[in-house]
Structure formats: structure tokens, C-alpha cells
N, C-alpha and C positions, 0 to 999 in steps of 0.2 A: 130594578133600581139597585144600586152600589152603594152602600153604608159603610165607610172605608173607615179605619181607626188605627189608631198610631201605635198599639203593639197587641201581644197576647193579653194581656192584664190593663187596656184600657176602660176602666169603667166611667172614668167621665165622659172620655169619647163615644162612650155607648150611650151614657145616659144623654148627652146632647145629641145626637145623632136618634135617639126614641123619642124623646121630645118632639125633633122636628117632622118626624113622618109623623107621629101621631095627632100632630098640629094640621098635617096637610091628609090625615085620613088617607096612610098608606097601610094597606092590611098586609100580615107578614107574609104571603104568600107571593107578593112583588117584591119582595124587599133580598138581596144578597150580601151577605157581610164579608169582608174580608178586613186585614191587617196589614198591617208594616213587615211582619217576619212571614209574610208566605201562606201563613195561614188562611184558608176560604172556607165558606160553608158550602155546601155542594149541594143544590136545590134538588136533587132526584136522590138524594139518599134519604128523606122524610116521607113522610105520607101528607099530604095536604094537609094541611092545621083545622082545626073545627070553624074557626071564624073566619073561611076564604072567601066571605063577599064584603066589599066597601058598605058599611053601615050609613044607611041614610037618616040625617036629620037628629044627628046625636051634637049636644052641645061640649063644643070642644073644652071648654072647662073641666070636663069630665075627665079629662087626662088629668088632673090634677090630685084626682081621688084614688090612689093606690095604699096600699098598709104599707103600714113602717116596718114590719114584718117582710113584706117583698122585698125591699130595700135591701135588707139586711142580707135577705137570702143572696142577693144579689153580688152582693161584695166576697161571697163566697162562689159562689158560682161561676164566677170568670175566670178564675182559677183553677178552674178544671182542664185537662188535656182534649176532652171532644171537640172536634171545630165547630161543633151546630152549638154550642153553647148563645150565641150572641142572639141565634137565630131561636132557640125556645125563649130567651129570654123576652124579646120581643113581642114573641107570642105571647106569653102569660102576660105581659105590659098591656098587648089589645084585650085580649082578654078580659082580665080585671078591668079595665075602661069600661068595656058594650057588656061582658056578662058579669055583673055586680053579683050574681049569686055564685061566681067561682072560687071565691072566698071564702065560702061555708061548706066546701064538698071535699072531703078530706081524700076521696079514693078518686081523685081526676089525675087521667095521666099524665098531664103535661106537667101538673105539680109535682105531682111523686118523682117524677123524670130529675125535676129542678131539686126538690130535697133530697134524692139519694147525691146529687152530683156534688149537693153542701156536705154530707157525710162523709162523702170519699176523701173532700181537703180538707174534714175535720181532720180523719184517721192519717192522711198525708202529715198532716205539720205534724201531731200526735210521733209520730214514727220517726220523722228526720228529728225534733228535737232530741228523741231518746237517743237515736243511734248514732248520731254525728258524734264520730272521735276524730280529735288534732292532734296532730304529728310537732312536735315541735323542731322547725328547720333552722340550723345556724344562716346568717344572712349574713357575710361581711359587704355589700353595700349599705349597710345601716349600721356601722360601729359595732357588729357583731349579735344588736339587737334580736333575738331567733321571731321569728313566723311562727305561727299558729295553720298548719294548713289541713286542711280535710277533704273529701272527695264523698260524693253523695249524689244518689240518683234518685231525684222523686217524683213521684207518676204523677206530679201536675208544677203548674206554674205558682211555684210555692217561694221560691226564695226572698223575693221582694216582700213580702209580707212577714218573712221569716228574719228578714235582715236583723231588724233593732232589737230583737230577741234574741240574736248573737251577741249583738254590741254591746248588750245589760249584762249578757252573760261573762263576756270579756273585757271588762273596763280597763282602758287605755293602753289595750295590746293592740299590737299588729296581725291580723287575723286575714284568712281567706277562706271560702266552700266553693268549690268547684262543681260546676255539675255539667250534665252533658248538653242544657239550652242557655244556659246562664249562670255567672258566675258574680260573688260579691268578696268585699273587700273589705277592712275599713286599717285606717292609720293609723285608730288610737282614739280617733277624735269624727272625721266621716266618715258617711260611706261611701265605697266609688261601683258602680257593678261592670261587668264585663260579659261580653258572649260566654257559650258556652266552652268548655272543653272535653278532650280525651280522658279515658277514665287513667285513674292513677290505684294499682295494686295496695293493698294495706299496710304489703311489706317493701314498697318501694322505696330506694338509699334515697337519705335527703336530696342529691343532687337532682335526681329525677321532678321529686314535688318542687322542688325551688324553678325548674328548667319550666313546668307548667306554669305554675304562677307567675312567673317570668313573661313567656309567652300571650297567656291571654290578656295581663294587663298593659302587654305594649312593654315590656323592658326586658327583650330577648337583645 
């Protein structure tokens, strides 16, 4: 079965989409996830999950019993780069449903799998906040107004979460971060994002950063 989701970073589409298998008692072992951007999880690169039989006679209310704790993990965990990301998560979902003592076993793999992958986009945002530097580019299509532009590569689908922690940072400039899956923007006032782009050198002449940012948001 096909669990389809509208991008890298959908988690309400995950969490609708684990709901409804878990409603109809699909164990992750049937279940394929893929996305909007290409992304698939690839059923032969895991090892069979521990819970690979359809549980009989379990009261489906019982999906309803997960920690706030999972949750949470959760919202960090999709943000990770692995593509089996949707597919452990899943897992740990049936999991904590049918094995209510999974909860209290602090050395289970499938958890530990999930806490390092929250770790890594702890250290992710950790890393882009510190090191992101803007260029300031002259713009004369904006009265001369200069861009704020910067170029950053980070090893997970971080940006979106990263956005409005730019925008606090930059109030009521014109700003952009480039990156190589995805790119944000904001006017001053929103944000707009954009695909990714090509990487831009640190010492590249403003024409170049402006030609990019040009480029990915459609004003080449």
C-alpha cells in the first residue's frame, strides 16, 4: 500500500495518512511512503520491523494512546534527510499502539534510530543559525533597496522551520537563503519559499547572488 504526502516536510500528511492505516490495522510492513518531491522509501533497504503480523482483536481506540513525547519527536524527525524517515516513524506509531511497554525500554532500536535522527536537526538548525552570513546586494529594481542574500547547505530539510527565525532576526528587510533543495525569501513583511538552487561562492560579485536570487524566485 502507497501512503503518498505532499512534500519532504509533511507532517500532517503523515499524521493523517497513520491515522488512517492504523484505523484500518495496516502494519508498517505493507505500507510504502513516498512524497511530491521524488522522495520514496524503499521497502528492501530495512530489515522487517518487530511488529510484522496484523494484530488481532486490538481496540482501535488504542491508536489514540501515544506520548506527547512521540509527538514531538516527531516534528523533528521529518526533517531529517533519510527517506525511511516516514517509514520508522510509522513503525514506532504501531508500535506504541500493540506494544505499550515500548515506552519504558530506553535501548529499543527503533527508538534510538528516531532520537539520534531528532539530534542530528537539533545540531542542523544549531549550525545553519550560527553560520549563515548575508551578502548585502545592491537591487535597483527595488529603488535601490540592497537584499540580504546568503547561500547554505544543510544536511536536512531544515529551512522551513528555520524561516521565521530569519524574519525575527531581519525585521522588515528583504532577505533570501539559498540552498541546494530549497530556498526562502521574505519582503520585509512574508515569506515566499522557492526550489532549491546552485551553490553561490562566499566571494561571489553581487551580480552573480542577485542573478541567483533572480532565478529561483522567477525574476530572471
Amino acid at each position: 500500500m502507497h501512503a503518498h504526502l505532499a512534500s519532504a516536510i509533511d507532517l500532517a500528511g503523515f499524521r493523517g495518512q497513520a491515522q488512517t492505516l492504523l484505523a484500518h490495522q495496516v502494519p508498517p510492513d505493507e505500507v510504502v511512503w513516498d512524497t511530491d518531491d521524488g522522495q520514496f522509501h524503499d521497502p528492501f533497504a530495512t530489515p522487517a520491523p518487530a511488529a510484522d503480523s496484523r494484530p488481532r482483536g486490538v481496540p482501535r481506540a488504542a491508536t489514540a494512546i501515544v506520548p506527547a513525547s512521540f509527538l514531538r519527536l516527531c516534528e523533528l524527525v521529518v526533517l531529517h534527510s533519510d527517506p525511511q524517515r516516514f517509514a520508522l516513524l510509522y513503525r514506532l506509531l504501531w508500535r506504541l499502539v500493540y506494544e505499550p511497554g515500548l515506552r519504558h525500554n530506553p535501548i529499543d532500536a527503533d527508538m534510538l534510530a528516531a532520537q539520534q535522527m531528532g539530534q542530528a536537526i537539533r545540531r542542523d538548525i544549531h549550525k545553519m543559525k550560527a553560520q549563515v552570513r548575508f551578502h548585502s546586494v545592491p537591487d535597483e529594481d527595488c529603488a535601490g533597496q540592497p537584499l540580504q542574500l546568503a547561500w547554505f547547505e544543510p544536511a536536512h530539510h531544515i529551512v522551513e522551520a528555520l524561516a521565521p527565525w530569519f524574519a525575527r532576526r531581519l525585521p522588515g528587510q528583504r532577505w533570501a537563503v539559498l540552498t541546494p533543495l530549497r530556498s526562502v525569501a521574505s519582503d520585509g513583511q512574508q515569506l515566499r519559499y522557492g526550489p532549491g538552487a546552485a551553490a553561490v561562492p562566499e566571494d561571489a560579485p553581487p551580480q552573480l547572488w542577485l542573478a541567483r536570487y533572480r532565478s529561483v524566485f522567477g525574476m530572471a
